[in-house]
MARKEBA-636475 format. One line per 5 residues: number of its first residue (from 1); their letters; for each residue x, y, z of C-alpha. Coordinates in Angstrom, 3 decimals. Layout:
<sites>
NUM	a	X Y Z ~ ... .
</sites>
This chain:
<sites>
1	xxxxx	33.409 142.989 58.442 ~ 32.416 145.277 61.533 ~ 30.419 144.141 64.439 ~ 26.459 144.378 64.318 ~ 25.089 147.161 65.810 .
6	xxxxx	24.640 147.242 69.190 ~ 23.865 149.474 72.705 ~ 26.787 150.067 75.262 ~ 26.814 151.206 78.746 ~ 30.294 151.322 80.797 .
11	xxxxx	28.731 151.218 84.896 ~ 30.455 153.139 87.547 ~ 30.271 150.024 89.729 ~ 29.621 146.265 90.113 ~ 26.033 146.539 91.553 .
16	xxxxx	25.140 148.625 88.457 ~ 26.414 146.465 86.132 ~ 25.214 143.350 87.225 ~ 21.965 145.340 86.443 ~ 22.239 146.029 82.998 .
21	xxxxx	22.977 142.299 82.420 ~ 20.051 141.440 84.014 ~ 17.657 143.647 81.938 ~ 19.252 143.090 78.972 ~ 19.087 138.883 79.473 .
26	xxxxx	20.460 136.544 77.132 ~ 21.080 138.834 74.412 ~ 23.882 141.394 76.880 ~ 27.570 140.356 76.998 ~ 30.391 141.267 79.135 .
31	xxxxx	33.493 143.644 78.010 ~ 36.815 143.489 79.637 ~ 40.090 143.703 77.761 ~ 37.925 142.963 74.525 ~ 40.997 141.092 72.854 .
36	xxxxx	38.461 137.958 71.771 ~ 35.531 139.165 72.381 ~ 36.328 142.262 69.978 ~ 37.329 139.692 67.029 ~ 34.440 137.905 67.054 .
41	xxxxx	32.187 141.211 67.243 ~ 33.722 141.828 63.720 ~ 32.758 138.824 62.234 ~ 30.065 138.117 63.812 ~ 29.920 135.238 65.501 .
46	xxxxx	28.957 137.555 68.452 ~ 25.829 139.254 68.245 ~ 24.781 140.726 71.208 ~ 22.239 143.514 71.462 ~ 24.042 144.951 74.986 .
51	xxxxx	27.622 145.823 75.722 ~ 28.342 146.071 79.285 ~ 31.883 147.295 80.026 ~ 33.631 146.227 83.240 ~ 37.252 147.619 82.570 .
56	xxxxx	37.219 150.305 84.532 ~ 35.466 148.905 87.690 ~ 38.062 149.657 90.482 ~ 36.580 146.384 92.270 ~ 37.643 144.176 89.807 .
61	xxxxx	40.680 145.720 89.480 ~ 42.127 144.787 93.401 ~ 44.030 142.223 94.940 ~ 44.440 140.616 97.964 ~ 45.856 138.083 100.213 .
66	xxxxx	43.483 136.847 102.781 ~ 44.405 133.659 104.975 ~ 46.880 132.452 102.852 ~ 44.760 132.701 99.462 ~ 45.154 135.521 96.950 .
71	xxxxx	41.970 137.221 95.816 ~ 42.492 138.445 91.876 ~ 40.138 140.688 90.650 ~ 38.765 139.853 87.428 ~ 39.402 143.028 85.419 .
76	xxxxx	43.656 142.409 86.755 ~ 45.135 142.613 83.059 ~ 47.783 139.783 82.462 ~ 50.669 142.538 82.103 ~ 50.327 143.420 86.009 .
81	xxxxx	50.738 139.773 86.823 ~ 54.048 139.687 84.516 ~ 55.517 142.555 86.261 ~ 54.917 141.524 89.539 ~ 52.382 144.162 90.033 .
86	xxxxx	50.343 141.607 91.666 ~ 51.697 139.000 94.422 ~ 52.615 135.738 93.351 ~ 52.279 133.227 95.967 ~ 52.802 130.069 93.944 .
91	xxxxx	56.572 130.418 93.592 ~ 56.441 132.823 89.937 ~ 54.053 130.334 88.320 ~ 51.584 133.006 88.083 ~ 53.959 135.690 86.174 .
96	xxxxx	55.676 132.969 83.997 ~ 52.081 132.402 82.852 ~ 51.355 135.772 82.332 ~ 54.440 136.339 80.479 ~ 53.464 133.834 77.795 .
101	xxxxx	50.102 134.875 76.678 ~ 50.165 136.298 73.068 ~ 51.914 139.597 72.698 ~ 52.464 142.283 75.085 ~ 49.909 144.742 73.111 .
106	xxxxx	47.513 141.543 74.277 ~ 48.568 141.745 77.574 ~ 48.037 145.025 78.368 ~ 44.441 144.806 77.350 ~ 43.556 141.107 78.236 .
111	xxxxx	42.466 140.146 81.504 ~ 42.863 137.445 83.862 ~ 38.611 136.751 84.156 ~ 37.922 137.604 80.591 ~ 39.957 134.648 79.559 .
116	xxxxx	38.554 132.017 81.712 ~ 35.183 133.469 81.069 ~ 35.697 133.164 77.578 ~ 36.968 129.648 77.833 ~ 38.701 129.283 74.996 .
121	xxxxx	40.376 125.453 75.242 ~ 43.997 126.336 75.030 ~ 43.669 130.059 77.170 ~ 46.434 129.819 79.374 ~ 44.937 130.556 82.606 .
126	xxxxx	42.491 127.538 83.022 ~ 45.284 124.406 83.417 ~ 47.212 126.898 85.466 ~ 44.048 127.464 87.877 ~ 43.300 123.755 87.491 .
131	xxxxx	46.652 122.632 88.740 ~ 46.575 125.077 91.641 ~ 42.853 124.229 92.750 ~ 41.451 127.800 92.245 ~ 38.152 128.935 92.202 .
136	xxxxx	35.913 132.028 91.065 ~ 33.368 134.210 92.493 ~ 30.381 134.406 89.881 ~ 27.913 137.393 90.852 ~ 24.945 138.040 89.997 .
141	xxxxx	21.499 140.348 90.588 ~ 20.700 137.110 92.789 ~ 23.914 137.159 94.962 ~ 27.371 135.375 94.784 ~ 28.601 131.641 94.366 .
146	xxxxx	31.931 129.984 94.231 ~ 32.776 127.737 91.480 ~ 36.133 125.942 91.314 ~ 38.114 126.441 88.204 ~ 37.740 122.633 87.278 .
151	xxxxx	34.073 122.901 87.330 ~ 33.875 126.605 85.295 ~ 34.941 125.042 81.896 ~ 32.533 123.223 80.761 ~ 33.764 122.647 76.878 .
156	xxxxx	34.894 124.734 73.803 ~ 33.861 128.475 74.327 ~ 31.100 127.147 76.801 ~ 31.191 127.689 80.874 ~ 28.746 127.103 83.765 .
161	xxxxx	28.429 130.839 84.304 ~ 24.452 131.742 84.171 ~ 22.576 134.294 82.630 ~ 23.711 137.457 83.961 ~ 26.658 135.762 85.991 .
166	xxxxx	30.146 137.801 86.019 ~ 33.406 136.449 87.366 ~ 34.308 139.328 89.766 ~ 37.373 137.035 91.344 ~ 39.973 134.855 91.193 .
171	xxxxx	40.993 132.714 94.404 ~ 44.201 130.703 94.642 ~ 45.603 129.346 97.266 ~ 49.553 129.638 98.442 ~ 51.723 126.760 97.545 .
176	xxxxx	53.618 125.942 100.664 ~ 57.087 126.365 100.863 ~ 57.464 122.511 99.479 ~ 55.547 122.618 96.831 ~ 56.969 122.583 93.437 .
181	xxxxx	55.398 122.830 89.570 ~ 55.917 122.480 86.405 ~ 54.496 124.052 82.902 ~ 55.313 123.216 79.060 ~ 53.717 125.095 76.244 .
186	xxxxx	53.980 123.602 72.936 ~ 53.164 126.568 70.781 ~ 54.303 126.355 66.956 ~ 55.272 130.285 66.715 ~ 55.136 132.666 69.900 .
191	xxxxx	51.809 134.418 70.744 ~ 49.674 131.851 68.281 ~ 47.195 128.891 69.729 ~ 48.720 126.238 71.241 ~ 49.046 122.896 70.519 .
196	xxxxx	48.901 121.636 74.228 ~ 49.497 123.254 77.476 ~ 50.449 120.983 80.528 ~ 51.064 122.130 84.275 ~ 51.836 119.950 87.436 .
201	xxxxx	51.800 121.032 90.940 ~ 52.886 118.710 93.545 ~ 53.765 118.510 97.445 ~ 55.561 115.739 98.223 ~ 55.528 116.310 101.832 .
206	xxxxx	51.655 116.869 102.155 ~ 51.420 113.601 99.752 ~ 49.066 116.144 96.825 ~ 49.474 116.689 93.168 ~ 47.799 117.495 90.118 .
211	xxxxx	48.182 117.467 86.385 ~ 46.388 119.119 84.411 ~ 46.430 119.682 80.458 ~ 44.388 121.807 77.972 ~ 44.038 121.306 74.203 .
216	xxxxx	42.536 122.442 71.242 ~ 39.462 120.165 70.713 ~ 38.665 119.589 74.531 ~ 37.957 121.450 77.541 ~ 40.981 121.616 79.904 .
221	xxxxx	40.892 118.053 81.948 ~ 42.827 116.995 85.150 ~ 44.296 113.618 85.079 ~ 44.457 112.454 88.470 ~ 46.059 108.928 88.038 .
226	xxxxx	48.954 110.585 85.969 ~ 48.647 112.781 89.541 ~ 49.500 109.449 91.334 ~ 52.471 108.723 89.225 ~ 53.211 112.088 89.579 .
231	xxxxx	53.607 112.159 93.448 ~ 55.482 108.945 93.228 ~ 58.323 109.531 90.908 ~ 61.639 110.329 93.078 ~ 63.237 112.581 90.064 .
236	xxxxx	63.327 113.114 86.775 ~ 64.974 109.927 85.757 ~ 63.981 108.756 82.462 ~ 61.670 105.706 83.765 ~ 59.962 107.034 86.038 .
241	xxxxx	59.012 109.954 83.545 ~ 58.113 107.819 80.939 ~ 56.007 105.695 83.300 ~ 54.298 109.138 83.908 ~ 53.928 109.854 80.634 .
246	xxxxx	52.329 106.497 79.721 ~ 49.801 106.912 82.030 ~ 48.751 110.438 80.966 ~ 48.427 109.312 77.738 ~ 45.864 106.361 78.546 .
251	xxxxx	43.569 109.361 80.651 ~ 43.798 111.529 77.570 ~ 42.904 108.858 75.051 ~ 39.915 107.954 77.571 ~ 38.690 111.879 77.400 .
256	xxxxx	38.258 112.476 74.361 ~ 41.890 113.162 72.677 ~ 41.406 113.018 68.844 ~ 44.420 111.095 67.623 ~ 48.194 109.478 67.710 .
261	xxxxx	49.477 112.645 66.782 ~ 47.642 114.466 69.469 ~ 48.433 111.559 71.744 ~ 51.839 112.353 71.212 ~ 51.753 116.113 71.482 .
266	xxxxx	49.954 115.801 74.714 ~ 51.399 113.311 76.439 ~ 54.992 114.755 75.638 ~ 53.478 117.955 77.172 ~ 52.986 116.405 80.553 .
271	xxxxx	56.737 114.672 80.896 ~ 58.205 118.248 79.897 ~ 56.332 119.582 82.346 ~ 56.831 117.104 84.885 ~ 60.776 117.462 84.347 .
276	xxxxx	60.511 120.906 84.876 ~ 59.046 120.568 88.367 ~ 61.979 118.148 89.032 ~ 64.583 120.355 87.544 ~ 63.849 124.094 88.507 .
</sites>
């Protein structure tokens, strides 16, 4: 099939775009790197009557480090953050993740705000985000607001982002220099969906963690009391990790996870993870 026939405009700036979504209302969409939202053009489970394309924007395209937190433009394609092109100041967390996502021809197209935009429930970014407490700038004709990653998934495909709303930025803060993390990918073939995604990110000295775990029939979810075990286990002894797991498997059964199997999957997720913070 090919994709329904509709008008396209490529803005030379931010301000002009953020028009064109707001005269074209609910029917204009947002193009970045295009690598889902071109799919689903073709067969049609996208039909909008406006394209506006952002990939070129030189705004969303910058990065910087303010006060400790690094400011990602939007339009950043995941192959700049695997090759370092882009600082990484949560100890290579950021370019592992990066370096994961699909295939490289993905990568050099895909971008770091088109996927949490498009919220699909195992993207890669969002648990990673989660973990680290990031947030996004959403702008609009009506001005800016800040919206923490946690809060910008709302379910499958489905965000808080309003009518004419662009992410234009990615904020995450610095790990300090104690912090540590952890991430397990259970994919079945490299570059395919996975079957669960887990991250931790904990610092022991300033007494914070946070687990967080996407999968395919859920929005991503934090599990703070698997946080608390988390923060508490001295190593990656096999007790204590299995205590861990255990109790991120009781907050995933209470959210919504669909079955023993996916229990499983899931919950193994997390203690791999968790191990891997212990063990880098």
């Amino acid at each position: 099939m090919k994709a329904p026939p509709f008008d396209y405009v490529r803005p030379a700036t931010v301000a002009e775009a953020l028009a064109h979504l707001k005269q074209g209302g609910d029917s204009a969409m947002v193009l970045a790197g295009g690598q889902s939202l071109g799919p689903m053009l073709n067969l049609r489970l996208a039909r909008p009557t406006l394209l506006v394309d952002i990939s070129r924007l030189a705004d969303l395209s910058r990065t910087a480090t303010v006060n400790g937190t690094l400011a990602i433009g939007s339009a950043v394609i995941h192959a700049d953050i695997e090759d370092g092109k882009v600082p990484d100041p949560c100890h290579g967390l950021l370019t592992e993740t990066a370096g994961t996502i699909a295939y490289r021809a993905v990568r050099n197209r895909g971008t770091i705000g088109g996927s949490l935009s498009h919220a699909d429930p195992v993207g890669d970014w969002c648990p990673v985000l989660m973990a680290l407490g990031a947030s996004v700038v959403a702008a609009s004709a009506a001005g800016e607001r800040t919206i923490a990653v946690a809060d910008l998934v709302e379910g499958i495909l489905t965000t808080s982002l309003r009518p004419g709303e662009i992410v234009t930025e990615i904020r995450i803060p610095r790990l300090a220099a104690t912090a540590r993390w952890g991430r397990y990918k259970i994919c079945r073939k490299p570059g395919k969906f996975a079957d669960a995604i887990a991250v931790v990110v904990m610092d022991k000295a300033a007494g914070q963690s946070r687990v967080a775990i996407a999968m395919p029939n859920h929005r991503p979810v934090l599990l703070p009391q698997a946080a608390v075990h988390l923060l508490a286990l001295k190593g990656a002894d096999r007790d204590g990790l299995t205590a861990f797991r255990n109790a991120a498997r009781t907050e995933l059964a209470a959210v919504g996870a669909s079955d023993e199997l996916q229990l499983h999957i899931l919950s193994a997720a997390a203690m791999r993870a968790a191990a891997h913070a212990f063990n880098r």
